[in-house]
mmCIF file as gemmi writes it, N, C-alpha and C atoms, coordinates in Angstrom:
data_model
loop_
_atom_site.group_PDB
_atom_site.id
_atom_site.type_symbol
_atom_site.label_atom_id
_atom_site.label_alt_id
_atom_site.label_comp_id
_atom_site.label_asym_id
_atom_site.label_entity_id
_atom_site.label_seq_id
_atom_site.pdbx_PDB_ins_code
_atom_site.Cartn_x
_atom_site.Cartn_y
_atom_site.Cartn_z
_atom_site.occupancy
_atom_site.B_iso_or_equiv
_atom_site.pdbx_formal_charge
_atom_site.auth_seq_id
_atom_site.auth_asym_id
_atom_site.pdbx_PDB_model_num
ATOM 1 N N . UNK Axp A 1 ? 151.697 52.692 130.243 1 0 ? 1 A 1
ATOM 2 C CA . UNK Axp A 1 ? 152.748 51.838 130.745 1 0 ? 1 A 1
ATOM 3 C C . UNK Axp A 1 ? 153.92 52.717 131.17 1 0 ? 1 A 1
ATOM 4 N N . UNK Axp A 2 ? 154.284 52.348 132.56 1 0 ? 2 A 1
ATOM 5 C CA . UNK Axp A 2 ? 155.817 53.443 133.087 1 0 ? 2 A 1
ATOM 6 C C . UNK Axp A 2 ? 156.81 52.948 132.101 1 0 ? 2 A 1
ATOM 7 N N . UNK Axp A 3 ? 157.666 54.224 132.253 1 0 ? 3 A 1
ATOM 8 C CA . UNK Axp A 3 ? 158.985 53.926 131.148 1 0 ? 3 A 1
ATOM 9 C C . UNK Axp A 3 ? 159.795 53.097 132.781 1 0 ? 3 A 1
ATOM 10 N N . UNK Axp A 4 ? 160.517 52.61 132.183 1 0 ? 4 A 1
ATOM 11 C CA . UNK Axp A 4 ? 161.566 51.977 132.982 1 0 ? 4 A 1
ATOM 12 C C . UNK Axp A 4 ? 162.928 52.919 132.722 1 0 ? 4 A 1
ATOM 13 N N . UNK Axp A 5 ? 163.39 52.522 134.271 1 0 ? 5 A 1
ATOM 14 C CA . UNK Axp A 5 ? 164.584 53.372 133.998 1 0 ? 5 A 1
ATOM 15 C C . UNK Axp A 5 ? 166.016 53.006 134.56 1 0 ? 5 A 1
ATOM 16 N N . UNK Axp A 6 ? 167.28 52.785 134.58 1 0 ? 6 A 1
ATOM 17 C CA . UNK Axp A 6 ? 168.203 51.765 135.21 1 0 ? 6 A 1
ATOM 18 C C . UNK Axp A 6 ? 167.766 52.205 136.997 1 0 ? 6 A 1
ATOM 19 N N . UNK Axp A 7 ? 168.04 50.932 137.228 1 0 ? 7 A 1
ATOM 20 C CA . UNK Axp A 7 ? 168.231 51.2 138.765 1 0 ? 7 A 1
ATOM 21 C C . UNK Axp A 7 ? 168.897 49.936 139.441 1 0 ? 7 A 1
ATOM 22 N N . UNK Axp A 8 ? 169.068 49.963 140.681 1 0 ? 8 A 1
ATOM 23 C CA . UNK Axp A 8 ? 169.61 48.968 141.634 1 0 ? 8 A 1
ATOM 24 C C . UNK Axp A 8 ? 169.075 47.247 142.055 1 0 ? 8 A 1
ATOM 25 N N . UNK Axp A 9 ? 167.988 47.757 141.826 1 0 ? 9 A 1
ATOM 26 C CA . UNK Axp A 9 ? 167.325 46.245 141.976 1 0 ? 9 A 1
ATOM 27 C C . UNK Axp A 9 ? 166.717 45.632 140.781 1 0 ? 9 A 1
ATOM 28 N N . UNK Axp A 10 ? 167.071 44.695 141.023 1 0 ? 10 A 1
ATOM 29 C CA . UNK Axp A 10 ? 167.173 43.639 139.704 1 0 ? 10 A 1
ATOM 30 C C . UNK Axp A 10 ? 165.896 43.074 139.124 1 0 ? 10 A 1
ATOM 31 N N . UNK Axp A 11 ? 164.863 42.632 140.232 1 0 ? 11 A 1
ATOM 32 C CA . UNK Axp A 11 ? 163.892 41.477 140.663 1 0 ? 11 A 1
ATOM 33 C C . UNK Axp A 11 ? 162.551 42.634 141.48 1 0 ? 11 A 1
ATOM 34 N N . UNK Axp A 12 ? 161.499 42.623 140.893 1 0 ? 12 A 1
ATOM 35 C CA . UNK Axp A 12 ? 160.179 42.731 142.496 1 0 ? 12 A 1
ATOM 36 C C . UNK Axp A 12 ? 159.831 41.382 142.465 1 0 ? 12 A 1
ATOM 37 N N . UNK Axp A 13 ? 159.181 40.931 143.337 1 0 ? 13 A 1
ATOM 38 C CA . UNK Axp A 13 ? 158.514 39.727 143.596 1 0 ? 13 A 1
ATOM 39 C C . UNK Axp A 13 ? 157.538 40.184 144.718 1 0 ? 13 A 1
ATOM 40 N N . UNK Axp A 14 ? 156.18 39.939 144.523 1 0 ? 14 A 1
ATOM 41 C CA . UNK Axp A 14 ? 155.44 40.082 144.988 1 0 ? 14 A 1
ATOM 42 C C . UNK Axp A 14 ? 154.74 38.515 145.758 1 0 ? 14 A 1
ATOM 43 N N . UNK Axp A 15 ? 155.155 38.149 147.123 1 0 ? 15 A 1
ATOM 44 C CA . UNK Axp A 15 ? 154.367 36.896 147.394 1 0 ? 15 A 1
ATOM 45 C C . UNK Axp A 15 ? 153.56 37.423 148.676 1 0 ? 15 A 1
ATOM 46 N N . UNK Axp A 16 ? 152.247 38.155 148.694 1 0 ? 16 A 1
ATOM 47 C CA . UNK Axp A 16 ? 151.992 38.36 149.964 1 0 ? 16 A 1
ATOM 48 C C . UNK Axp A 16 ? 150.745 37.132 149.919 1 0 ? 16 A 1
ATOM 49 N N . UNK Axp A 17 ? 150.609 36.162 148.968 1 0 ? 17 A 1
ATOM 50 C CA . UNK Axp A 17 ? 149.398 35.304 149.309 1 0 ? 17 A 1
ATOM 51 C C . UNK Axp A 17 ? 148.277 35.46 148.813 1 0 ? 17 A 1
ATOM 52 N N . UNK Axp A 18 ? 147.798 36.614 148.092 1 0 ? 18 A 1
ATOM 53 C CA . UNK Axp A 18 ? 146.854 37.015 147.739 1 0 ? 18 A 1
ATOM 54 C C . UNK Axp A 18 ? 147.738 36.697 146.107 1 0 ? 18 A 1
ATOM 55 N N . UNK Axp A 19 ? 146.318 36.777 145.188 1 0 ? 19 A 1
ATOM 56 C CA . UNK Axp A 19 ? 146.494 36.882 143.82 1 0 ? 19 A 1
ATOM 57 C C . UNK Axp A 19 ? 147.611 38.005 143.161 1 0 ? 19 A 1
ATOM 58 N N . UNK Axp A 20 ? 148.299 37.907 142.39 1 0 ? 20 A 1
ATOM 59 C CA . UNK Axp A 20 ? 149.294 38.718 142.097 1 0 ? 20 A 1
ATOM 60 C C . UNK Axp A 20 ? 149.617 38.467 140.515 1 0 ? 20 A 1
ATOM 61 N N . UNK Axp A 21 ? 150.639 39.452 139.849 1 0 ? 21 A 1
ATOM 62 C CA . UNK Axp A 21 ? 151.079 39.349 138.787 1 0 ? 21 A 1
ATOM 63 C C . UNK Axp A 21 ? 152.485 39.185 138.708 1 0 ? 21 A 1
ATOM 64 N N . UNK Axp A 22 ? 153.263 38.099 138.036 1 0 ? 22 A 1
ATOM 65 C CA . UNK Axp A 22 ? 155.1 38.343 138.433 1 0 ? 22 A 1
ATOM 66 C C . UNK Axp A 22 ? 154.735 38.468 137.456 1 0 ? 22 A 1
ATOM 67 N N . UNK Axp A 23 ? 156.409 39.781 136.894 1 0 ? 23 A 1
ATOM 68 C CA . UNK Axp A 23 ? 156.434 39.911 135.415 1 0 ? 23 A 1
ATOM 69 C C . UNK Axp A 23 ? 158.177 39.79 135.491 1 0 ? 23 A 1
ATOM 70 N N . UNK Axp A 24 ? 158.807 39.782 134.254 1 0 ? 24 A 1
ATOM 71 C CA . UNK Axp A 24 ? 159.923 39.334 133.779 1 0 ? 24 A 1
ATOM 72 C C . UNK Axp A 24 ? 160.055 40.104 132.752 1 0 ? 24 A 1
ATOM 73 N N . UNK Axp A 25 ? 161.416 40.973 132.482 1 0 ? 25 A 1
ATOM 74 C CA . UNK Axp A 25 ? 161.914 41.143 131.057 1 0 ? 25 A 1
ATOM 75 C C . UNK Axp A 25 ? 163.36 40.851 130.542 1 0 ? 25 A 1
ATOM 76 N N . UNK Axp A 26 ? 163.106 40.242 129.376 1 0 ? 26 A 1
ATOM 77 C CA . UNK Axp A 26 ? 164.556 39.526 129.426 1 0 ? 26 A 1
ATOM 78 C C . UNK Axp A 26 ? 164.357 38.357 129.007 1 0 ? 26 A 1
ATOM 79 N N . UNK Axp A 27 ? 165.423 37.414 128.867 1 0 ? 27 A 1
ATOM 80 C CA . UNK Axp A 27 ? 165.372 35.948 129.243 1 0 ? 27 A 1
ATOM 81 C C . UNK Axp A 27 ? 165.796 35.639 130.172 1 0 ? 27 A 1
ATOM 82 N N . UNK Axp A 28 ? 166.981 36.037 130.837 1 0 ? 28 A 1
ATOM 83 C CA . UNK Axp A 28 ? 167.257 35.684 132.265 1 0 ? 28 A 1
ATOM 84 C C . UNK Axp A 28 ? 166.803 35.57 133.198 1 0 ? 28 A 1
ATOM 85 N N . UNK Axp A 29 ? 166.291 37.309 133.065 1 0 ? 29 A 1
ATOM 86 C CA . UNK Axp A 29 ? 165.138 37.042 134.255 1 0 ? 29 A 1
ATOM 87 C C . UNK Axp A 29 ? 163.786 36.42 134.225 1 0 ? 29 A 1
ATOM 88 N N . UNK Axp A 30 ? 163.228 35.936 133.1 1 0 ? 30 A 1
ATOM 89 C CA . UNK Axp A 30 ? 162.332 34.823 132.831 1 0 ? 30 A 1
ATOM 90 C C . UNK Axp A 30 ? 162.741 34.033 133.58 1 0 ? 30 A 1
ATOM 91 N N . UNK Axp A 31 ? 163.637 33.513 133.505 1 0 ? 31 A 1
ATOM 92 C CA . UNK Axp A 31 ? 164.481 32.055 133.644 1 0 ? 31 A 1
ATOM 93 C C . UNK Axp A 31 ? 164.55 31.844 135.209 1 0 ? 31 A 1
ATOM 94 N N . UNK Axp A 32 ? 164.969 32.965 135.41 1 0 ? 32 A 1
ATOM 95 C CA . UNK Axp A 32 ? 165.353 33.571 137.238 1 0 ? 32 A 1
ATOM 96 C C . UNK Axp A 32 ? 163.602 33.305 137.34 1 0 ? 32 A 1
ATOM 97 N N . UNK Axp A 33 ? 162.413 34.042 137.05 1 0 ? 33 A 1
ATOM 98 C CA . UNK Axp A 33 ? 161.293 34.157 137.413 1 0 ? 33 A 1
ATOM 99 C C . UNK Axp A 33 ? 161.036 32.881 137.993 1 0 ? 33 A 1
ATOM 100 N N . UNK Axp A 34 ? 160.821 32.114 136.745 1 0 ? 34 A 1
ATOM 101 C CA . UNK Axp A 34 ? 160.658 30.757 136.299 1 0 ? 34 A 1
ATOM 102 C C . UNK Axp A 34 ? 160.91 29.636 137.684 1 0 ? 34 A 1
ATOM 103 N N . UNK Axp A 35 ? 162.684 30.186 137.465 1 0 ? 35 A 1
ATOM 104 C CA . UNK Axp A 35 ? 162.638 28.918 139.148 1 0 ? 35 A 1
ATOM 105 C C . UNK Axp A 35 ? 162.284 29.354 139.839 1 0 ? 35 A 1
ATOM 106 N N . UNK Axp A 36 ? 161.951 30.832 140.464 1 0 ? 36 A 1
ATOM 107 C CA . UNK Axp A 36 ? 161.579 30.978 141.374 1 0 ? 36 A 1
ATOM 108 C C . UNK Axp A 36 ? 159.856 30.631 141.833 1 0 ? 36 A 1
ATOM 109 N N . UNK Axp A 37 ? 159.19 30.717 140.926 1 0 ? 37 A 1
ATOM 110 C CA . UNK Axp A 37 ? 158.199 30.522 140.418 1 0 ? 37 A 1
ATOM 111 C C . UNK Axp A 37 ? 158.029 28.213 141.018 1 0 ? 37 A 1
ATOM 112 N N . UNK Axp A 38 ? 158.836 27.948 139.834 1 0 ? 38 A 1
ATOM 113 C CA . UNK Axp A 38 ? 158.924 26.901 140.664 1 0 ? 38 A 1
ATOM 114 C C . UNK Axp A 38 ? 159.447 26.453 141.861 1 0 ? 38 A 1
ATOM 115 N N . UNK Axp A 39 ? 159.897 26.899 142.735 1 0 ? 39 A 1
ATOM 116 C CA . UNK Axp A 39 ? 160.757 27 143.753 1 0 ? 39 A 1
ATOM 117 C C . UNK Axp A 39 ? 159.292 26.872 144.705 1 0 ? 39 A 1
ATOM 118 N N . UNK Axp A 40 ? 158.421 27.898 144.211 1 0 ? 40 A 1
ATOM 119 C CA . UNK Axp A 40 ? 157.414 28.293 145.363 1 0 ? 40 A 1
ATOM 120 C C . UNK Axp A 40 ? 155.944 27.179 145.35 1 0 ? 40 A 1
ATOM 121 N N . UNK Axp A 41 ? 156.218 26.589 144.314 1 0 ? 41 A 1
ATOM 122 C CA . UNK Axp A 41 ? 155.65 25.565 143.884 1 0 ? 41 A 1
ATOM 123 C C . UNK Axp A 41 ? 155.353 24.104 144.275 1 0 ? 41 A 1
ATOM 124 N N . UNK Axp A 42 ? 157.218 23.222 143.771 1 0 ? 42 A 1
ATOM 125 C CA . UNK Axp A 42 ? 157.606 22.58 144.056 1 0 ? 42 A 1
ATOM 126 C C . UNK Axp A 42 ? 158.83 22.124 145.512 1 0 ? 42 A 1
ATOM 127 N N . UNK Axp A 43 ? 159.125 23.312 145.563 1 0 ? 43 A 1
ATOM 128 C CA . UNK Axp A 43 ? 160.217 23.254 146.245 1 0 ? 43 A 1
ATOM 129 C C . UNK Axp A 43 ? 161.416 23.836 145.942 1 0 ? 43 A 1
ATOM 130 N N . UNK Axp A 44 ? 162.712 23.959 146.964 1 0 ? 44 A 1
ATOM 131 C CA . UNK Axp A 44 ? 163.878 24.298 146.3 1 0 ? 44 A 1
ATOM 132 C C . UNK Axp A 44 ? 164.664 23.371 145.47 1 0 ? 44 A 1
ATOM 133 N N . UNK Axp A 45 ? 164.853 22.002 145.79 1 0 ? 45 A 1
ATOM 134 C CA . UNK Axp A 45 ? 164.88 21.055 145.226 1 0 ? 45 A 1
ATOM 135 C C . UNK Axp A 45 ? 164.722 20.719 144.055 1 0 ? 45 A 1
ATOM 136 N N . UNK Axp A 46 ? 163.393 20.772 144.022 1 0 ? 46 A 1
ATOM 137 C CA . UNK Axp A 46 ? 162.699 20.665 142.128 1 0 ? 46 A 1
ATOM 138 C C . UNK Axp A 46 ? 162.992 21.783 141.173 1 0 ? 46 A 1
ATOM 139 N N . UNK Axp A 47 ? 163.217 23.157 141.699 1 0 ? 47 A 1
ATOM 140 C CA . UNK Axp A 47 ? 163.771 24.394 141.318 1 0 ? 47 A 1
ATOM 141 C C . UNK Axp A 47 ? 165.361 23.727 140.827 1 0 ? 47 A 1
ATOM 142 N N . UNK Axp A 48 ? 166.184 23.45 141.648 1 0 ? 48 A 1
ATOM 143 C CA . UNK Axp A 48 ? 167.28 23.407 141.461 1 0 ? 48 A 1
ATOM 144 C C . UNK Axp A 48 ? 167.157 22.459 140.325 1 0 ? 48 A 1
ATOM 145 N N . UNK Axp A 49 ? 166.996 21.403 140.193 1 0 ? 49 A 1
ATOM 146 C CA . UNK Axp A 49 ? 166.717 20.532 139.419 1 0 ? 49 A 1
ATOM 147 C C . UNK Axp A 49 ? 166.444 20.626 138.448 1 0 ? 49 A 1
ATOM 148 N N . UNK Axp A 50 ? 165.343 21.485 138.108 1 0 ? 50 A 1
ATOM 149 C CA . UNK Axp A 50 ? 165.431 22.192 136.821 1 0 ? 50 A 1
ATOM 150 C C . UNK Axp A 50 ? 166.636 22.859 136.228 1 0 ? 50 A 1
ATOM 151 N N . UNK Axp A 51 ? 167.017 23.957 137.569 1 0 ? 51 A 1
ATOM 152 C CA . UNK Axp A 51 ? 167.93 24.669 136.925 1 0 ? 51 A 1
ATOM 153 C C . UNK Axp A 51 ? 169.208 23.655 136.199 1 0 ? 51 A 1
ATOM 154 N N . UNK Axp A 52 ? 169.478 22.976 137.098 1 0 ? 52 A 1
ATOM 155 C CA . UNK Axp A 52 ? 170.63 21.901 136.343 1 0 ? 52 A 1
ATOM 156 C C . UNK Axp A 52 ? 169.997 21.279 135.199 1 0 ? 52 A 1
ATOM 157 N N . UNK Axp A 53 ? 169.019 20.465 135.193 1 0 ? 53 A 1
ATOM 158 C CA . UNK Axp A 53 ? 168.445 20.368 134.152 1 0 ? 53 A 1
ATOM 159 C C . UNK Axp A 53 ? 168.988 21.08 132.33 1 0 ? 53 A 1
ATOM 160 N N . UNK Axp A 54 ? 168.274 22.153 132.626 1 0 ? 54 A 1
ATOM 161 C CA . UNK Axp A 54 ? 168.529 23.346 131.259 1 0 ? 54 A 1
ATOM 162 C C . UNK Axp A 54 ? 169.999 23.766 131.713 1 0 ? 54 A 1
ATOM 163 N N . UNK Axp A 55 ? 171.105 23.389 132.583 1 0 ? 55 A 1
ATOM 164 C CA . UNK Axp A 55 ? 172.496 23.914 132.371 1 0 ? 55 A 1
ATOM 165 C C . UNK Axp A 55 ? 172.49 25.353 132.277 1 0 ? 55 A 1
ATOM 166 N N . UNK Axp A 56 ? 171.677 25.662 133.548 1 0 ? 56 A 1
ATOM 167 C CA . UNK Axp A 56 ? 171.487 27.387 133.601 1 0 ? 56 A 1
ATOM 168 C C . UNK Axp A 56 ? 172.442 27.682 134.761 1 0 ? 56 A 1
ATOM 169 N N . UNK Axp A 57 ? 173.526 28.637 133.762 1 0 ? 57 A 1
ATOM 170 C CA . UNK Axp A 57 ? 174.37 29.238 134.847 1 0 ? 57 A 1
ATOM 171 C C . UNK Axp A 57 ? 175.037 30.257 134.139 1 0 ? 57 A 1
ATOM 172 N N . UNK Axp A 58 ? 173.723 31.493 134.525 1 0 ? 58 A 1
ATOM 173 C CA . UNK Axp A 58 ? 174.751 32.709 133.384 1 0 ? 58 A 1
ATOM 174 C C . UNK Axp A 58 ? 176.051 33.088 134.17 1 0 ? 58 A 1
ATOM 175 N N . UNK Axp A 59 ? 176.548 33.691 133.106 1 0 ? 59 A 1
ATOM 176 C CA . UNK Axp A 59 ? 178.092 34.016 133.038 1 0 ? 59 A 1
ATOM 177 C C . UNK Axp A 59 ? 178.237 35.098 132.525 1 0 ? 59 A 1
ATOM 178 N N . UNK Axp A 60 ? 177.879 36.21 132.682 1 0 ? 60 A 1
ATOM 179 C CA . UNK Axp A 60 ? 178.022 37.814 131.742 1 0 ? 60 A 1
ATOM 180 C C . UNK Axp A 60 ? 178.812 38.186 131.577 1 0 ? 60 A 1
ATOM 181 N N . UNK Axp A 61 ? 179.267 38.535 130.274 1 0 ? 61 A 1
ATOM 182 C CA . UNK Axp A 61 ? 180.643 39.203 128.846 1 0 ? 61 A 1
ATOM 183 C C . UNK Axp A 61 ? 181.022 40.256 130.457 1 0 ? 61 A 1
ATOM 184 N N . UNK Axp A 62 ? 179.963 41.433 130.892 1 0 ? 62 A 1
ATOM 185 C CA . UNK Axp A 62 ? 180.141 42.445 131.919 1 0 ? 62 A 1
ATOM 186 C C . UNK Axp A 62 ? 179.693 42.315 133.125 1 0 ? 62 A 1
ATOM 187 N N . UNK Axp A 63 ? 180.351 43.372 133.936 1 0 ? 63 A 1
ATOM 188 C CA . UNK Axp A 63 ? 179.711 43.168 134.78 1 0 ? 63 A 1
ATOM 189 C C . UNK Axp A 63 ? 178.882 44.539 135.061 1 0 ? 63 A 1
ATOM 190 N N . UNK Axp A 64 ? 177.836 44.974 134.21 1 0 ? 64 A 1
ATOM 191 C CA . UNK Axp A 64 ? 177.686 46.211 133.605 1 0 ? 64 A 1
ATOM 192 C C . UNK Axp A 64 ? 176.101 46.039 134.461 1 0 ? 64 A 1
ATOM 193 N N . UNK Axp A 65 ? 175.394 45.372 135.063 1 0 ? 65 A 1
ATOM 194 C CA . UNK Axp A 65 ? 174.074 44.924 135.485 1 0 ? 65 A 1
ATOM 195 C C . UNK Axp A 65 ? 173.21 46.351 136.399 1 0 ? 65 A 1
ATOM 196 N N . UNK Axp A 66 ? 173.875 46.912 136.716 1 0 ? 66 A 1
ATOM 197 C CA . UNK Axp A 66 ? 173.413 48.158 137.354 1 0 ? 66 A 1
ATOM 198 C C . UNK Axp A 66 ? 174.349 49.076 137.541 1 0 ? 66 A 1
ATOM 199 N N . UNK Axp A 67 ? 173.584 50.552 137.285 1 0 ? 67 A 1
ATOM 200 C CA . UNK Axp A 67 ? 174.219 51.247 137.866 1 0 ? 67 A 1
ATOM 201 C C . UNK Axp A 67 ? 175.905 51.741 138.61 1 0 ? 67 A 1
ATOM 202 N N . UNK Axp A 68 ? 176.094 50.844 139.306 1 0 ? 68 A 1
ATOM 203 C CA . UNK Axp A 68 ? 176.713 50.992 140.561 1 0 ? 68 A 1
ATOM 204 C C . UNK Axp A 68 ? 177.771 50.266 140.143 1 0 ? 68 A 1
ATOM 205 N N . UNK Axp A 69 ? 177.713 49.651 139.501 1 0 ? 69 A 1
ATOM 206 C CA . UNK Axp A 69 ? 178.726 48.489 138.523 1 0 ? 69 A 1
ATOM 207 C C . UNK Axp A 69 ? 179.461 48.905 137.172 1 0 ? 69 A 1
ATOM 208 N N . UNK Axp A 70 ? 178.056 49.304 136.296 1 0 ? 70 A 1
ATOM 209 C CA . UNK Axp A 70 ? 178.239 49.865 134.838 1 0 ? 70 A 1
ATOM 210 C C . UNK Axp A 70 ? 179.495 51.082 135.022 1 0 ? 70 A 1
ATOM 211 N N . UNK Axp A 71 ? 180.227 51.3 134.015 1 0 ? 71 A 1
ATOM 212 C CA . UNK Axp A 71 ? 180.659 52.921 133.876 1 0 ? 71 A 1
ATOM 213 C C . UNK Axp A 71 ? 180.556 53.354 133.598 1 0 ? 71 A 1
ATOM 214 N N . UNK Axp A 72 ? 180.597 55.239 133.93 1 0 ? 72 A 1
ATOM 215 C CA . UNK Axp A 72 ? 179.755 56.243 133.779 1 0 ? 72 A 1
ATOM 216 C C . UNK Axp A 72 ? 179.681 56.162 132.6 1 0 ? 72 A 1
ATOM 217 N N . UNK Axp A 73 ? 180.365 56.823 131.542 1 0 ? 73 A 1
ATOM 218 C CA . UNK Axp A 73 ? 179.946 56.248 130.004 1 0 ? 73 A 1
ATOM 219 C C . UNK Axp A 73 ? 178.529 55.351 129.981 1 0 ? 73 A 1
ATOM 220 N N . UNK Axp A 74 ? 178.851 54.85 130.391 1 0 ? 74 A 1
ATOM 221 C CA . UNK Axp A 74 ? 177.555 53.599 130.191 1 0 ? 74 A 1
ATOM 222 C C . UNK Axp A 74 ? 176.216 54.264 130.678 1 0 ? 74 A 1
ATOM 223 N N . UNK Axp A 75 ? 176.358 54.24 132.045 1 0 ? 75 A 1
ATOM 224 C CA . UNK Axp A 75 ? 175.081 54.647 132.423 1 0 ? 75 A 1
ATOM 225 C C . UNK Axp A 75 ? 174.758 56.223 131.728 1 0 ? 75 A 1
ATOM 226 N N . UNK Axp A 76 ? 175.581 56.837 131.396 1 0 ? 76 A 1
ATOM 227 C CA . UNK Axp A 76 ? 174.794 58.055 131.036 1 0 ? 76 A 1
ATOM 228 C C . UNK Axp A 76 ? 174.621 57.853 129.428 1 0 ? 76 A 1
ATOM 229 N N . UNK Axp A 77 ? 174.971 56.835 128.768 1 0 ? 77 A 1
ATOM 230 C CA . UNK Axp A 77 ? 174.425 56.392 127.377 1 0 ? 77 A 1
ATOM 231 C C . UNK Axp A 77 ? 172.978 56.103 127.564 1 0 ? 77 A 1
ATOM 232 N N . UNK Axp A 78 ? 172.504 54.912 128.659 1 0 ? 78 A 1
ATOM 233 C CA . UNK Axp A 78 ? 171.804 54.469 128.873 1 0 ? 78 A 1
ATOM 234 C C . UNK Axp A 78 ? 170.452 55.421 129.134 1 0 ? 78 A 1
ATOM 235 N N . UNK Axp A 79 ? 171.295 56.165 130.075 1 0 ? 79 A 1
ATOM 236 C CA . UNK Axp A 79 ? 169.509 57.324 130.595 1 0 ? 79 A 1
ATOM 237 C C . UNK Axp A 79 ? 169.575 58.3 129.38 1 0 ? 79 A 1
ATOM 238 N N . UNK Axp A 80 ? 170.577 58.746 128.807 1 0 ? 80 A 1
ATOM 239 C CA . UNK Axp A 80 ? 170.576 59.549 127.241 1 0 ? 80 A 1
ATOM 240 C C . UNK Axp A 80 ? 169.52 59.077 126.261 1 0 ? 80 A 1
ATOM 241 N N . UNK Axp A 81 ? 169.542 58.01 126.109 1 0 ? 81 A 1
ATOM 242 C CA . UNK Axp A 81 ? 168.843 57.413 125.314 1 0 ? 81 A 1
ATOM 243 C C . UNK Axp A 81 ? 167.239 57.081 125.871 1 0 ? 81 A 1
ATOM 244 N N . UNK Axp A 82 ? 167.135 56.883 127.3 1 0 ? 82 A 1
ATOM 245 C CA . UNK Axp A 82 ? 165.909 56.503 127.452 1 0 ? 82 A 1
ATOM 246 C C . UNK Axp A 82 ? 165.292 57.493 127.762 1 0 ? 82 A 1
ATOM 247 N N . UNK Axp A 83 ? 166.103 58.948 128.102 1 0 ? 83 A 1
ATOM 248 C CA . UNK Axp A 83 ? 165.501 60.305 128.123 1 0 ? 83 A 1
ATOM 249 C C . UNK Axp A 83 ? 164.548 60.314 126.615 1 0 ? 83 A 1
ATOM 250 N N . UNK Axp A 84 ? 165.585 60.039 125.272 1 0 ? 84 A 1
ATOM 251 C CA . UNK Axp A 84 ? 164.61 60.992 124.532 1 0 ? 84 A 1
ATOM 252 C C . UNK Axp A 84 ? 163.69 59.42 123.685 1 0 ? 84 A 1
ATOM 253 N N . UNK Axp A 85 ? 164.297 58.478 123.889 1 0 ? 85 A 1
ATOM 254 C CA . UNK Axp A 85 ? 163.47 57.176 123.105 1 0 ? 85 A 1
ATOM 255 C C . UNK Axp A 85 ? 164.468 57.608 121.832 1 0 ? 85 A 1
ATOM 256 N N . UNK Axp A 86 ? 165.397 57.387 121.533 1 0 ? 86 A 1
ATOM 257 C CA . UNK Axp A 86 ? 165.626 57.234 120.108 1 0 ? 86 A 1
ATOM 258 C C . UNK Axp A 86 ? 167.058 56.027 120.47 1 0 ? 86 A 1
ATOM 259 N N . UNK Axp A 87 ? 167.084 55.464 119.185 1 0 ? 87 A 1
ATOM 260 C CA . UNK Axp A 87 ? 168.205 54.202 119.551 1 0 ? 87 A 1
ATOM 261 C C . UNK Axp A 87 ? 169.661 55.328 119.49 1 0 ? 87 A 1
ATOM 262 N N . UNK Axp A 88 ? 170.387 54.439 120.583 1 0 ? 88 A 1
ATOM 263 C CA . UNK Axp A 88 ? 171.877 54.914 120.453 1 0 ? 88 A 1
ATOM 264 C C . UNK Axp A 88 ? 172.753 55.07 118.736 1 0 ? 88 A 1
ATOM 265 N N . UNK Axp A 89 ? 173.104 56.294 118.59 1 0 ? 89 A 1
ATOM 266 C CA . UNK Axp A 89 ? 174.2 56.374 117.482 1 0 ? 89 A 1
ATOM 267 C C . UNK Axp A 89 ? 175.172 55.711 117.335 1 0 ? 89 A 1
ATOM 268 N N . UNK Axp A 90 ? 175.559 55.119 116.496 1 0 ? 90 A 1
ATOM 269 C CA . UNK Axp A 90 ? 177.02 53.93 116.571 1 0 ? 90 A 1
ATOM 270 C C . UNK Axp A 90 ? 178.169 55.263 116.247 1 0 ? 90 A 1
């Protein structure tokens, strides 16, 4: 299994029509999967619907989501740590 590593894009989605695998990590992006998932399904409509439904409307403490956003501190905690696999020191 690839290590993951921060980067810019958030989401793959694979719809070329043929059989495929979406994957998700997280809950959000479950959630994100999810409507989209239903979206392609049902519609945008029934997507949305859901989403109101469950009162899904994240709101993040940061705005820390990539890279390009996070601060340096941050991101170089982040690849520090996923360089060697050991949890961050408090």
């Amino acid at each position: 299994m690839p290590h993951s590593r921060p980067g810019s894009s958030r989401r793959i989605w694979r719809a070329s029509g043929t059989p495929s695998t979406d994957t998700a990590a997280g809950v959000s992006s479950g959630i994100d999967m999810a409507l989209r998932l239903a979206e392609l399904i049902a519609g945008p409509v029934a997507s949305q619907a859901i989403q109101l439904a469950i009162e899904y409307d994240p709101q993040p403490p940061f705005d820390s989501g990539s890279p390009e956003k996070a601060p340096a501190e941050v991101v170089d905690l982040v690849r520090a740590v996923a360089a060697t696999n050991e949890p961050p020191k408090a």
